[in-house]
Every structure is written in C-alpha cells, then in structure tokens.
N, C-alpha and C positions, 0 to 999 in steps of 0.2 A: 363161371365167370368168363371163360378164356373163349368160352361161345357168343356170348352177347356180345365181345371186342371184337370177333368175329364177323357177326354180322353187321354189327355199326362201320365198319371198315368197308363193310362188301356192298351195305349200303351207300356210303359215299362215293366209291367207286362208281356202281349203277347211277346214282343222281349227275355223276360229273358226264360220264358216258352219255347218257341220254340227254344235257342241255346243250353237247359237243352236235350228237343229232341233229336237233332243234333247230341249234343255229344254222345247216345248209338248207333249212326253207324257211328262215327269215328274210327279207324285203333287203333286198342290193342296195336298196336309194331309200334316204329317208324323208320326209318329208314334210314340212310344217306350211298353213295354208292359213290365210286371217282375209278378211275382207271387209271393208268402210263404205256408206253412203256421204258422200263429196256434194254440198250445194253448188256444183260450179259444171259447167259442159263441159265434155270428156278432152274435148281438146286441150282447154287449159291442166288439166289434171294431167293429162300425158305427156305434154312439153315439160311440167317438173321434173318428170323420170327421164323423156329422153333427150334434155339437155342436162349433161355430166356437172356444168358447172352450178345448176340451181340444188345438187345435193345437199349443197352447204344447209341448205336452206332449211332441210328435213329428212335428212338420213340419221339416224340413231346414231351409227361409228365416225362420221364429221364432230358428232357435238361431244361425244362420251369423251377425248382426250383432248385438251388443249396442244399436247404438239402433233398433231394433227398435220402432217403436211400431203399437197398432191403437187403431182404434176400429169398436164392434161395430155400433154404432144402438143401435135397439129390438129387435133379433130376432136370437138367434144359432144356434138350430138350425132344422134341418131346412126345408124349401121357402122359397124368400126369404130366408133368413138370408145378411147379407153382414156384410162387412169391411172397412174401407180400414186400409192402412197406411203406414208413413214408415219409410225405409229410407235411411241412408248407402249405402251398399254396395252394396245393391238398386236404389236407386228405389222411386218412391213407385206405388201401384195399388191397384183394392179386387178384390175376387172375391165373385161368390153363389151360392149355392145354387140353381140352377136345377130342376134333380129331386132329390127322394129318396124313394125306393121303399123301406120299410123292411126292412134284412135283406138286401136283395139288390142297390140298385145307386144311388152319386148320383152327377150329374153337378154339377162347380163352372166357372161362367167366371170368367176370371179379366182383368185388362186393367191395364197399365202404362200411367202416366200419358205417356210415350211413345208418340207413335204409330204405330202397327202392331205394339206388343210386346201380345201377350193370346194366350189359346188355350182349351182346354178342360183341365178333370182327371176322367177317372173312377176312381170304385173302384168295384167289383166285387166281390159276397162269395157265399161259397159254403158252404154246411156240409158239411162231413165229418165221418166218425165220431168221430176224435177232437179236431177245432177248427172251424179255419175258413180257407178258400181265400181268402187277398185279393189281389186284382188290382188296381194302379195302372197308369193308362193317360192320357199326355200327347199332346193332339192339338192342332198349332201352323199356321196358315196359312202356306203357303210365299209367299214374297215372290214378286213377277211377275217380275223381272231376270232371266235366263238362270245370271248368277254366282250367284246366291243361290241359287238350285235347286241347283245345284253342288256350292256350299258346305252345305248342311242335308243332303244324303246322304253328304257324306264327312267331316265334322267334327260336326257335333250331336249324335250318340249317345254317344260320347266324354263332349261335355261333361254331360250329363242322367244318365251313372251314381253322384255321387258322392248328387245328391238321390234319385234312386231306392234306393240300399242304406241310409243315411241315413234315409230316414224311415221305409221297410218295416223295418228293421231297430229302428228307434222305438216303431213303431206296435205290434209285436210285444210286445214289454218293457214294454208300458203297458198293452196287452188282456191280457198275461196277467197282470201284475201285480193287474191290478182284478179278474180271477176269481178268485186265490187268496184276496185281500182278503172280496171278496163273498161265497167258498163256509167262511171259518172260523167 
C-alpha cells in the first residue's frame, strides 16, 4: 500500500514538473483574431475605428456598462488620439492610437489601471469588390506563472468571443449604415 502512495506522490510531482517545463515554450503573446465582410468602402469602415469618438457607436465595452464614462483630451482621431475611461463593471484605463495607416491598418494600446491588465487592438482593412475586409485582432501579454499560461490557452478564447461578435457585428451596421446615408 505504502508503494502505490508512493508512486501517486512521485507521479504528481513528475506531472506538476513537466507542465512547469511546458509552460517556458508557450506563446509570450496571446492572441485572438475575428474578421467581417462590411457592404461599405473601406474608408468609411475605417473612419468608425479611427475616430475615438464613433466608438460609442460599436465598441462592445461603451455599451456593456451604462456608467460608462470617457474622456477624449485634445485629439480624438487618428495617430495619438486616446481616451481614458471609468467603468463599474470594467475598470477604469485609457488606450491610444499608436499607428494609423489610413484605409489599411491601426493599431490601439490599451492599459487597465490595474496592473498588468493592457494589450494591443488591431484592425485591419481590406477592400474588396463589393465592401470591405475588416479584421479585429487582440494581442495580450501572457503572465510569467506557469498557471496562467495554462489558463490563457484554455479559457480566454471563450471569454474574448462575446466582444469580438459584438462589436464586428456593430461596426458593420454603423459602416454600412453611413454609406447608405452618404450615397442618397
């Protein structure tokens, strides 16, 4: 009997050692990536994202909490434009504009006033013949702990699809909205 407690010990030992392994060649950045076909020319689709203030409009984290507050500064679109906001729900954090390349790609950082909560956001646009290819792509540093590696490859995708259907599905019904608008 005093063997088998034995090895079920030296087993767990071995299984804990070798996922400690594991985790130093798991992925530093994690990554969640969604993409939409938009009936609207890329340019309107782009001006949603890189003007700060039509977020309201179709960002997931504007509509999920009614006290919801920002404040924009001085600058709300394009290169340097940021944001802070105040969030029950959320937490509070700002995000900027880091690049935008127009028509084709910005990047936003973003950062909770918690520490170590921040990542990046890109969109990604593309034209096609009858709209516009948009790609959303969240890229999050993975924590150092061995568990938290763990945890971000087998629960985090999960949680990251209600904002990605959510705002693509947003962002769509606002660009195409403003091209019907703009072409009557």
């Amino acid at each position: 009997m005093m063997r088998i407690l034995q090895n079920i010990f030296f087993g767990i030992i071995a299984l804990a050692a070798t996922m400690v392994v594991v985790s130093f060649f798991l992925p530093e950045k994690y990554t969640v990536e969604k993409s939409i076909h938009i009936n609207a020319p890329v340019d309107i689709v782009f001006q949603q994202i890189n003007d700060l203030k039509n977020w309201e409009d179709w960002s997931y984290f504007a509509n999920l909490d009614p006290t919801w507050k920002t404040d924009f500064g001085n600058w709300t679109f394009g290169k340097d434009a940021g944001l802070r906001w105040e969030s029950e729900k959320l937490g509070n954090g700002q995000l900027k504009i880091i690049e935008s390349i127009p028509n084709k790609k910005i990047l936003v950082h973003f950062d909770y006033d918690d520490p170590g909560k921040g990542g990046d956001a890109l969109y990604f646009f593309k034209q096609e013949d009858d709209g516009t290819r948009a790609t959303f792509r969240l890229e999050f540093p993975v924590p150092l702990t061995p568990q938290d590696k763990f945890e971000n490859i087998f629960f985090e995708k999960e949680n990251s699809e209600p904002q990605f259907e959510y705002s693509l599905k947003h962002l769509k019904g606002v660009s195409e909205r403003k091209f019907k608008e703009k072409i009557k």
